[in-house]
C-alpha positions in Angstrom: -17.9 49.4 -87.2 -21.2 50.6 -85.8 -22.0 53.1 -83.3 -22.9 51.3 -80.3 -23.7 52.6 -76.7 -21.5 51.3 -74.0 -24.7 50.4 -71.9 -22.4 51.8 -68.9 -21.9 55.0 -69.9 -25.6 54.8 -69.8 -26.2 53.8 -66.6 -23.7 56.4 -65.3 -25.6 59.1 -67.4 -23.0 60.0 -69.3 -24.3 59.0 -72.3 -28.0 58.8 -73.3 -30.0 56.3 -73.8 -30.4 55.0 -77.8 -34.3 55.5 -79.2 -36.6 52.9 -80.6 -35.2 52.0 -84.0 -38.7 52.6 -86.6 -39.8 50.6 -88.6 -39.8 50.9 -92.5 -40.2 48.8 -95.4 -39.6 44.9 -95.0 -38.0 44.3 -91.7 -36.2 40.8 -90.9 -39.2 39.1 -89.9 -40.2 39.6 -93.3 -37.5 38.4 -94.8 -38.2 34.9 -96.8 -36.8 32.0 -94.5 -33.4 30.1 -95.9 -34.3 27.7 -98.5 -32.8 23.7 -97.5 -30.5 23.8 -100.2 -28.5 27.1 -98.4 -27.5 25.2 -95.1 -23.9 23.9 -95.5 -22.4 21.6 -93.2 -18.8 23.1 -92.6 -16.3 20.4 -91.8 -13.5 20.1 -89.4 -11.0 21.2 -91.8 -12.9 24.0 -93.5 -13.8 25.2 -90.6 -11.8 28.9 -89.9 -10.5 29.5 -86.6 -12.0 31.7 -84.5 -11.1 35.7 -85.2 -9.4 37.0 -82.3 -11.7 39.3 -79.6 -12.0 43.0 -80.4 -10.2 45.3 -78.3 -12.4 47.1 -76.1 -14.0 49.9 -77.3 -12.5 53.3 -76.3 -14.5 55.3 -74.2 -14.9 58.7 -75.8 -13.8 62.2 -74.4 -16.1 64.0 -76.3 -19.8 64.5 -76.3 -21.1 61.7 -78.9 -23.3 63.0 -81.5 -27.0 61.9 -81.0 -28.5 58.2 -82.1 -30.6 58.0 -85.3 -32.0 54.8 -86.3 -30.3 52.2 -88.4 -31.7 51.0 -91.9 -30.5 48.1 -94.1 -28.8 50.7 -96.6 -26.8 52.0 -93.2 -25.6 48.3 -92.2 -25.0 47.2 -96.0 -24.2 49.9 -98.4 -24.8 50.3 -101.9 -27.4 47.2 -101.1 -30.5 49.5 -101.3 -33.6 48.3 -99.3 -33.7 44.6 -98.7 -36.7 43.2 -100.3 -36.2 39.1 -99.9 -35.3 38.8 -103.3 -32.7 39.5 -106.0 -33.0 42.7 -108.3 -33.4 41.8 -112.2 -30.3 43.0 -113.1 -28.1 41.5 -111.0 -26.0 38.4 -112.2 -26.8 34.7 -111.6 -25.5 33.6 -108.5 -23.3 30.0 -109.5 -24.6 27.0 -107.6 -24.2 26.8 -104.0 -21.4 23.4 -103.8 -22.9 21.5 -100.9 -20.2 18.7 -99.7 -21.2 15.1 -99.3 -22.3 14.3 -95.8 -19.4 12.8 -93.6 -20.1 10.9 -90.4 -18.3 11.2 -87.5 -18.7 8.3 -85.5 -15.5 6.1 -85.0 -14.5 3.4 -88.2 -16.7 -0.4 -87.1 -14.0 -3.0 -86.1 -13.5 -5.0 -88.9 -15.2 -8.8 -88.2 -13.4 -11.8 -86.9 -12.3 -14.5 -88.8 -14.9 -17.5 -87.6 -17.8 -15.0 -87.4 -21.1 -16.8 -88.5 -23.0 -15.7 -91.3 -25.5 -13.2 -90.9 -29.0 -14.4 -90.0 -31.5 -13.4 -92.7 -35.1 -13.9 -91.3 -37.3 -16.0 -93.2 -39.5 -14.7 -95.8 -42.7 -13.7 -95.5 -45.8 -15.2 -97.4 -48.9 -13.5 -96.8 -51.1 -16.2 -96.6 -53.8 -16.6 -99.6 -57.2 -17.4 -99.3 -58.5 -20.5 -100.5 -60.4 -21.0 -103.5 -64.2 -20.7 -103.0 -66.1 -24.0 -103.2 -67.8 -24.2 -106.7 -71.8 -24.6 -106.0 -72.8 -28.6 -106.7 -74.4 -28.9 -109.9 -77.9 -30.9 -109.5 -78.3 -33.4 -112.0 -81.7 -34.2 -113.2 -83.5 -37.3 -112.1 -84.3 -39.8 -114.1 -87.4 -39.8 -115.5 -90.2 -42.2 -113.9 -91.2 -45.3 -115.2 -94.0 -45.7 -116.6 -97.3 -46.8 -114.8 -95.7 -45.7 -111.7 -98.6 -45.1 -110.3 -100.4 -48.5 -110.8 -97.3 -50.2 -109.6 -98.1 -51.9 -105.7 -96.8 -50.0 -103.1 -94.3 -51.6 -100.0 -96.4 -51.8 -97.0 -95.4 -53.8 -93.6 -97.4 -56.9 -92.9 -99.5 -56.5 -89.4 -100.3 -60.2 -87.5 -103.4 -60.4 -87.4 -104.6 -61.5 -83.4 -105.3 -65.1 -82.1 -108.3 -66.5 -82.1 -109.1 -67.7 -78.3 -109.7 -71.2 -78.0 -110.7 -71.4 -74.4 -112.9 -69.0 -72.7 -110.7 -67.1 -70.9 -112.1 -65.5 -67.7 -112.9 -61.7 -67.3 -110.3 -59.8 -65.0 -111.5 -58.6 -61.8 -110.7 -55.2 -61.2 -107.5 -55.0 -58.3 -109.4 -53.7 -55.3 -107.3 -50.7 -54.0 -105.2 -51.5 -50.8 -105.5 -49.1 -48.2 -102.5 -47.2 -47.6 -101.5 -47.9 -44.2 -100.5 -45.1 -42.0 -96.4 -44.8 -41.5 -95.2 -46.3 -38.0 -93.6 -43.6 -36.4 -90.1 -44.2 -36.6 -88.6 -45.3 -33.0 -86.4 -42.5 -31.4 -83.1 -43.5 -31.7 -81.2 -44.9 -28.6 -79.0 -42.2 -26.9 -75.0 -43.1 -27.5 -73.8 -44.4 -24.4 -70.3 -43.5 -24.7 -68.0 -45.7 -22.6 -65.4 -44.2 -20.4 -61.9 -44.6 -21.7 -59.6 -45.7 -19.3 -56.8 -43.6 -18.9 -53.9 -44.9 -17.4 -52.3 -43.1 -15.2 -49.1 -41.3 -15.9 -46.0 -42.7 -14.4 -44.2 -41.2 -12.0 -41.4 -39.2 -12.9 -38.1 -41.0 -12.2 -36.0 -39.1 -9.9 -32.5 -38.1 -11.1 -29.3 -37.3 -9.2 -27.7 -34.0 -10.2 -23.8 -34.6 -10.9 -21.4 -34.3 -8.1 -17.9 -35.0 -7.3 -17.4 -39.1 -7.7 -15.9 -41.1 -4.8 -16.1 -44.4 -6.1 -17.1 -46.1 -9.0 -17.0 -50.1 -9.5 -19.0 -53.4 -10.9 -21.6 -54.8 -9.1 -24.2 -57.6 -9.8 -28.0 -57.3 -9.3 -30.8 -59.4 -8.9 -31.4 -63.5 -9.8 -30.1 -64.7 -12.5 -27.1 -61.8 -11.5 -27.2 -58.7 -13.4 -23.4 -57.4 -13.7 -24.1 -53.3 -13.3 -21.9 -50.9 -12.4 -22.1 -48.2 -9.2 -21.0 -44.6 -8.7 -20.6 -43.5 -5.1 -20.7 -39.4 -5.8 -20.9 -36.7 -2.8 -24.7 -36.3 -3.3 -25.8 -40.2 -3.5 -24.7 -42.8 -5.8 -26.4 -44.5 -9.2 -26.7 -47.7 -10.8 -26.2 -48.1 -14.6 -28.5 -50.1 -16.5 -31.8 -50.6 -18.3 -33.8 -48.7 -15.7 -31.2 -46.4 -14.2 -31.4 -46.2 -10.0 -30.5 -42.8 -8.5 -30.6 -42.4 -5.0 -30.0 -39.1 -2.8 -28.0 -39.8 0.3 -30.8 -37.3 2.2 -33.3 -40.5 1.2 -31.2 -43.6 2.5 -32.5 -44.4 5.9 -30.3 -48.0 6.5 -27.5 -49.2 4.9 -26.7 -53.2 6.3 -25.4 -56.4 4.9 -27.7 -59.5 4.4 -27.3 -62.9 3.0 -24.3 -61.6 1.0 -26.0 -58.6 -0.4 -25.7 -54.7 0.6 -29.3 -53.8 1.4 -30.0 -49.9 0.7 -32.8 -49.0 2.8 -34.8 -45.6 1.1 -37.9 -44.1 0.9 -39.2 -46.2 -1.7 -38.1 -50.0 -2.5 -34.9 -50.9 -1.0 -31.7 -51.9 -3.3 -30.0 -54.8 -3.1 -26.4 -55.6 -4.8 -23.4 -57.3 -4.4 -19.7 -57.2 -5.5 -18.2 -59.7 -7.9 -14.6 -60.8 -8.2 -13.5 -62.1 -11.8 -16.8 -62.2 -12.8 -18.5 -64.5 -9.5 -20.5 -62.4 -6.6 -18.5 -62.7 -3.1 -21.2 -62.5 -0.2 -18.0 -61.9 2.2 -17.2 -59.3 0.7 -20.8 -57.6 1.6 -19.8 -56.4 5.0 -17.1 -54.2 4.1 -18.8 -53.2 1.2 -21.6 -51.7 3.4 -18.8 -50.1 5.7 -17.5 -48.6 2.2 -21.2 -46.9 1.3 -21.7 -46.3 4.9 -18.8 -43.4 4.4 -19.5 -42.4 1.3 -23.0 -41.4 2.4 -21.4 -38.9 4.3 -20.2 -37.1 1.3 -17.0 -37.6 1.7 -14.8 -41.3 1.5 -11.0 -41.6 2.6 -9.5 -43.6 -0.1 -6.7 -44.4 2.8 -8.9 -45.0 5.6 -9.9 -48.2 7.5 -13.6 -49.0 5.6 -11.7 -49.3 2.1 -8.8 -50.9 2.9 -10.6 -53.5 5.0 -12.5 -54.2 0.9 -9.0 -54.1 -0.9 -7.8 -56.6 1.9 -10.4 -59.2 2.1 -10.4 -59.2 -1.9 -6.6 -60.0 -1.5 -7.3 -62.5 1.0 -10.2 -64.8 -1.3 -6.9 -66.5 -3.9 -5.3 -67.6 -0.8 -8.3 -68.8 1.0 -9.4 -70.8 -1.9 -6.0 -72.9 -2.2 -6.5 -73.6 1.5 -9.8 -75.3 0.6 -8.4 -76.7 -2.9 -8.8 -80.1 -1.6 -9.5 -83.0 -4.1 -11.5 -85.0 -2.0 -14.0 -82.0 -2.3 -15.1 -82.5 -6.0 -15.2 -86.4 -5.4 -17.4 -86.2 -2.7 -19.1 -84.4 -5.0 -19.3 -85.9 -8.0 -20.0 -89.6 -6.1 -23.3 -88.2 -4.6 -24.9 -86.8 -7.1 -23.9 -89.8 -9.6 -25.3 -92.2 -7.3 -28.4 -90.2 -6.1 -29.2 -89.4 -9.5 -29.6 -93.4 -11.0 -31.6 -94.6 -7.7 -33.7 -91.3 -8.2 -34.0 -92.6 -11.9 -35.3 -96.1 -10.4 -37.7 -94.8 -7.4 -38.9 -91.8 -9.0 -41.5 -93.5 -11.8 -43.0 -95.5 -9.3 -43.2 -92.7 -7.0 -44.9 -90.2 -9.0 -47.3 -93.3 -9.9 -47.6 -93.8 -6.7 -48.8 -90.2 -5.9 -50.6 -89.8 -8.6 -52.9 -93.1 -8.5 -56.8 -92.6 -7.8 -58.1 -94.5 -5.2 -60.2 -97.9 -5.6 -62.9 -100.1 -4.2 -62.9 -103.7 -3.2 -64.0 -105.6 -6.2 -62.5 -103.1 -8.9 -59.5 -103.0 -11.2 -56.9 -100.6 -12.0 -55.1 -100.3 -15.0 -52.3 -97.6 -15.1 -49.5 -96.8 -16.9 -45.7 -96.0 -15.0 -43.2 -94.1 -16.8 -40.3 -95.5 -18.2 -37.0 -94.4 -16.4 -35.3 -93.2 -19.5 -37.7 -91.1 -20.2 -36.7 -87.4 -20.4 -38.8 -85.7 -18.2 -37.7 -88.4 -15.3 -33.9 -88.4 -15.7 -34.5 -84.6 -15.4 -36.1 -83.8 -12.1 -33.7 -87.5 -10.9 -30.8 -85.6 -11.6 -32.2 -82.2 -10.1 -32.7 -83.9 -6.9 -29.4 -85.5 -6.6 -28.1 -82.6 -7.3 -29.4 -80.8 -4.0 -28.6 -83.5 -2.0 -25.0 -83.3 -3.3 -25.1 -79.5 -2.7 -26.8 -79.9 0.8 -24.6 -83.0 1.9 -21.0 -81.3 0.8 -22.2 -77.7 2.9 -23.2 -79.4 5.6 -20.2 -81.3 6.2 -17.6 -78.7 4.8 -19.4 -75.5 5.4 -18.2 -72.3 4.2 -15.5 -74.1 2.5 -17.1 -75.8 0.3 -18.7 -72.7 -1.1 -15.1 -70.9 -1.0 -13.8 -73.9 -3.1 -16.7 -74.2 -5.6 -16.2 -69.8 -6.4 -12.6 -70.3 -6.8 -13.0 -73.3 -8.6 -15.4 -70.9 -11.4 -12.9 -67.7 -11.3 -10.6 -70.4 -12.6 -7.9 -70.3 -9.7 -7.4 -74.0 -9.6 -4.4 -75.1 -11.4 -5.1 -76.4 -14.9 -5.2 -80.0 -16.1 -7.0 -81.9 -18.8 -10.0 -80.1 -20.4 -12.8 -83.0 -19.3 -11.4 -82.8 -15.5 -11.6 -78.6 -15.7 -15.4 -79.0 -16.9 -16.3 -81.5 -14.9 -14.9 -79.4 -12.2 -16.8 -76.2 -12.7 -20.0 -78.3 -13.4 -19.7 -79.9 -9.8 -18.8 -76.5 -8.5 -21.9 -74.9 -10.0 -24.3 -77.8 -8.8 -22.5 -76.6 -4.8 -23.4 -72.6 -5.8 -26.7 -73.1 -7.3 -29.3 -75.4 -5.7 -31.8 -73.1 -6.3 -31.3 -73.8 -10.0 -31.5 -77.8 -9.3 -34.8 -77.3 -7.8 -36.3 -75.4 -10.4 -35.8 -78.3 -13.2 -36.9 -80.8 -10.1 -40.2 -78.8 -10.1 -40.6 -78.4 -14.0 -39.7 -82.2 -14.5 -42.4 -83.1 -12.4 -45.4 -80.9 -13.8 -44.2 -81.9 -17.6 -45.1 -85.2 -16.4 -48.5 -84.9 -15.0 -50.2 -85.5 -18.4 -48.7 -89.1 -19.3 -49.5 -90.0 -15.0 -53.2 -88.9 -15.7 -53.7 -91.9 -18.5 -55.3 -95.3 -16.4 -58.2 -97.1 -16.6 -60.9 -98.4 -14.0 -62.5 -101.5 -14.7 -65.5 -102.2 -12.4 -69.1 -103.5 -12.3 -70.4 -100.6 -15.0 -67.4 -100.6 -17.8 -64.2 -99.2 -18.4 -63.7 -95.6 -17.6 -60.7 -94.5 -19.5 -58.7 -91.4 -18.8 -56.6 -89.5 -21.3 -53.6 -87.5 -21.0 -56.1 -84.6 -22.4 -59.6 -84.3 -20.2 -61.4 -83.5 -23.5 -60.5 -87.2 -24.7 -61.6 -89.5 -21.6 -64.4 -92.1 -22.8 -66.6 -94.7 -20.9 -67.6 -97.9 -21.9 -70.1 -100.3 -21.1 -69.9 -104.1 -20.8 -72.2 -104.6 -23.7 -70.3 -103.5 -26.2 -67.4 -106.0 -25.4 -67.1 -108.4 -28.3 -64.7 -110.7 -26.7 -62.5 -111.2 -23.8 -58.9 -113.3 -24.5 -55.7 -114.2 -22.8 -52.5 -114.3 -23.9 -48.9 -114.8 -22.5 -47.1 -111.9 -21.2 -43.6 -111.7 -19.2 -43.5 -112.7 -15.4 -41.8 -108.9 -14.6 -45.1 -107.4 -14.3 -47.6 -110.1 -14.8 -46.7 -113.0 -11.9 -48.7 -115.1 -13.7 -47.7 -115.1 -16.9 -50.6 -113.8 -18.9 -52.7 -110.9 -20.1 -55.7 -109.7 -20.9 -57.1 -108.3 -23.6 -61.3 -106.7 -24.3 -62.4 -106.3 -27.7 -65.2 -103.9 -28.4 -67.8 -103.1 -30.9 -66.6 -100.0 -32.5 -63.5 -99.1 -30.8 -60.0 -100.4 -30.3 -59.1 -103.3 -28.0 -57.8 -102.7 -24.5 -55.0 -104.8 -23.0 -53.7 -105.1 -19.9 -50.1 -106.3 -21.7 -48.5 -102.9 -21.8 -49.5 -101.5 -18.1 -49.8 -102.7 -14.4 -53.1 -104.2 -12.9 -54.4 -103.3 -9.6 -56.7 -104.7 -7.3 -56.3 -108.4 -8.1 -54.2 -110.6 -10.8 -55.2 -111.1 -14.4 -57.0 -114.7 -14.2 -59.2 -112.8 -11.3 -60.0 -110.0 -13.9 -61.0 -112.7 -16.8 -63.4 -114.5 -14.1 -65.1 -111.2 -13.2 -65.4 -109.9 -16.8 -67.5 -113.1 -17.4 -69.2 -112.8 -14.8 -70.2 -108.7 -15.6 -70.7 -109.7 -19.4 -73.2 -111.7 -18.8 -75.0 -109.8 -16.5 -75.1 -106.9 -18.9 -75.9 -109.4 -22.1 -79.8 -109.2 -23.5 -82.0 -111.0 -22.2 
């Protein structure tokens, strides 16, 4: 046990302070350092436990005698001076017993059953160099022949140059050409640019905002009739359909019925509809329709008030009204008119339009046309148009509004049903009452589809044949001197009285008879007598 200061006593003064220790002979820092093979690892069960603390050092009650420095002899005795090294005498010291090294990281899981084998990288081959080309070794050449020297060398032949035959003329010199001065190019025509047209941007199409509806129902529009449907709503009403119609009640100016239609006067075009029932417009039903749109325009329509039911009752009243008027005399009236009318229209009408059509003559010249057939298409067409408005105007003249009544009924299908031939030819009869507007139309287009074949005739006078064609770029005029031969032959009483025909042969063109069409302006033996005559007048002298 050394005697050390309690550093408190010190600081308290009891006790004073320990002096410098000197220095003499080999201190610790002189000392030769542990050699490698002196360090033991201790291990965990070599290791000794920890001694147990020292008890606290008593704190003296007497006057401690003064420090003096410690020396190596004073902490080991009997151990003389340390000198780093062990004194001759003293016995060898047995080999210091230094334990294996032992790791103390935890034991490696042993491996799975299916592991793969280990992956050994490829060997390495340093790559060699290769060999060095060996130099070429130059073999002699042979030795020359002999005489090589008087041996005749390979030369190329050269042609020697033609020998001129002919004096051949010296070449005059080109005279130089003057260089004529540039033209100065033209200044280039300003662009005109061309104002695009722009056209202008249509107007916007006004749309009704939604509000409460009052009414919605079909309608029908325009000719041929357009079924649309309308919405009567607090703030104007609309029209479905490919171009959409909104109108504002503030813009309506008139609302009126006319010819069976509602008319909507606005600011812009007016609108024009009616209502159908089952599918066929009712003009009397336009009135009370008007009364209907008349309210509504207020904002406001009273479902139970007198405008609507008026509508609800006069639709009511149409199936009773129409078996009233279900008389069978009506559709044989009818059907007897426009029969009849339509086979003497089939007879008059070719000569008619031939007729019309014919160009006027002199005294002394010919005509040769060509009537239509009555079975031809284009006739029995506009025939049977025409009867058909004479039916339609005959049967509402003497029956009235009855005889349109019958002919809607007749298409909603409210007559009782019988044999399918009767029911068509019923609702054919009643459309022909409905629609003469229709029967005039084919009328019209039956006669222009005919013009062309009405055009084709020939004039025969003093100066030739002047033929028209159904097609202007096709008409031809020909002369009297290029008639070959003039003959007659028979032909049948119905359009030659006489019994004969005529027929001019030409030069370089087809024959022209007189069999197939109608002469006008004398008979055929007259036409013979004046051909002669004009032949020979034209002949050559």
């Amino acid at each position: 046990m050394t005697d050390e200061v309690d550093p408190r006593l010190v600081a308290l003064g009891l006790v004073p302070a320990p002096a410098a220790p000197q220095e003499t002979g080999q201190g610790w820092e002189t000392a030769a350092p542990p050699k490698p093979t002196d360090w033991v690892i201790p291990t965990p069960a070599a290791a000794a436990p920890p001694p147990p603390p020292a008890p606290p050092a008593r704190t003296p009650s007497v006057q401690m005698p003064g420090h003096k420095p410690l020396t190596v002899g004073d902490l080991f005795p009997g151990m003389g001076k340390f000198t780093g090294s062990a004194p001759p005498d003293a016995p060898a010291a047995p080999p210091a017993y230094t334990p294996a090294p032992q790791s103390f990281a935890p034991p490696a899981p042993p491996p799975p059953a299916d592991t793969p084998p280990a992956y050994t990288p490829p060997a390495y081959t340093a790559p060699v160099a290769p060999p060095a080309p060996e130099a070429p070794v130059r073999e002699a050449p042979p030795p020359l022949p002999p005489l090589v020297s008087a041996m005749p060398t390979v030369t190329k032949a050269v042609e020697a140059p033609a020998i001129p035959t002919k004096k051949q003329k010296k070449e005059k010199p080109a005279k130089p050409q003057k260089e004529k001065a540039a033209k100065a190019a033209k200044p280039a025509k300003p662009a005109v640019v061309k104002p695009v047209r722009v056209k202008p941007a249509p107007k916007p199409r006004f749309v009704l905002p939604p509000s409460g509806v009052l009414l919605r129902g079909p309608i029908v529009m325009g000719y041929p009739e357009q079924k649309l449907q309308i919405t009567l709503e607090q703030l104007g009403f609309r029209i479905d359909g490919k171009e959409p119609i909104d109108v504002a009640w503030t813009d309506v100016r008139e609302i009126k019925p006319r010819r069976g239609r509602v008319v909507v006067r606005t600011k812009g075009r007016p609108v024009a509809f009616g209502i159908p029932v089952e599918g066929v417009s009712e003009p009397t039903l336009a009135g009370p329709l008007s009364r209907v749109v008349k309210e509504a325009s207020g904002g406001n329509l009273d479902l139970a008030g007198s405008a609507f039911l008026e509508l609800q009752n006069a639709t009511d009243s149409l199936r009773d009204r129409f078996h009233d008027e279900d008389d069978p005399l009506v559709p044989t009236v009818v059907g007897l008119v426009f029969v009849l009318a339509g086979l003497t229209f089939t007879a008059i009408l070719p000569d008619a339009l031939a007729i019309a059509t014919r160009s006027p003559i002199a005294p002394g010249t010919y005509l040769l046309d060509y009537p239509l057939a009555g079975f031809d298409p284009r006739v029995l067409v506009a025939a049977f148009a025409a009867a058909a408005m004479l039916a339609a105007g005959i049967v509402r003249v003497a029956m009235g509004k009855a005889a349109t009544a019958w002919a809607r009924g007749t298409l909603r299908g409210w007559h009782e049903a019988g044999r399918r031939p009767i029911v068509l030819a019923r609702r054919g009869l009643a459309a022909i009452v409905l629609n003469p507007a229709i029967a005039a139309a084919l009328l019209l287009a039956g006669v222009v589809l005919t013009l062309p074949s009405l055009r084709i005739q020939t004039v025969i006078d003093q100066s030739g044949f002047h033929i028209t064609t159904a097609i202007p770029f096709f008409d031809d005029n020909r002369a009297w001197s290029t008639v070959t031969d003039v003959t007659v032959v028979d032909a049948p009483t119905t359009q030659h009285f006489e019994g004969v025909a005529v027929v001019f042969t030409f030069k370089d063109k087809g024959p022209l008879s007189t069999l197939d069409g109608r002469l006008r302006g004398g008979s055929d033996r007259q036409l013979v007598t004046s051909a002669e005559k004009w032949r020979a007048e034209h002949a050559a002298p």
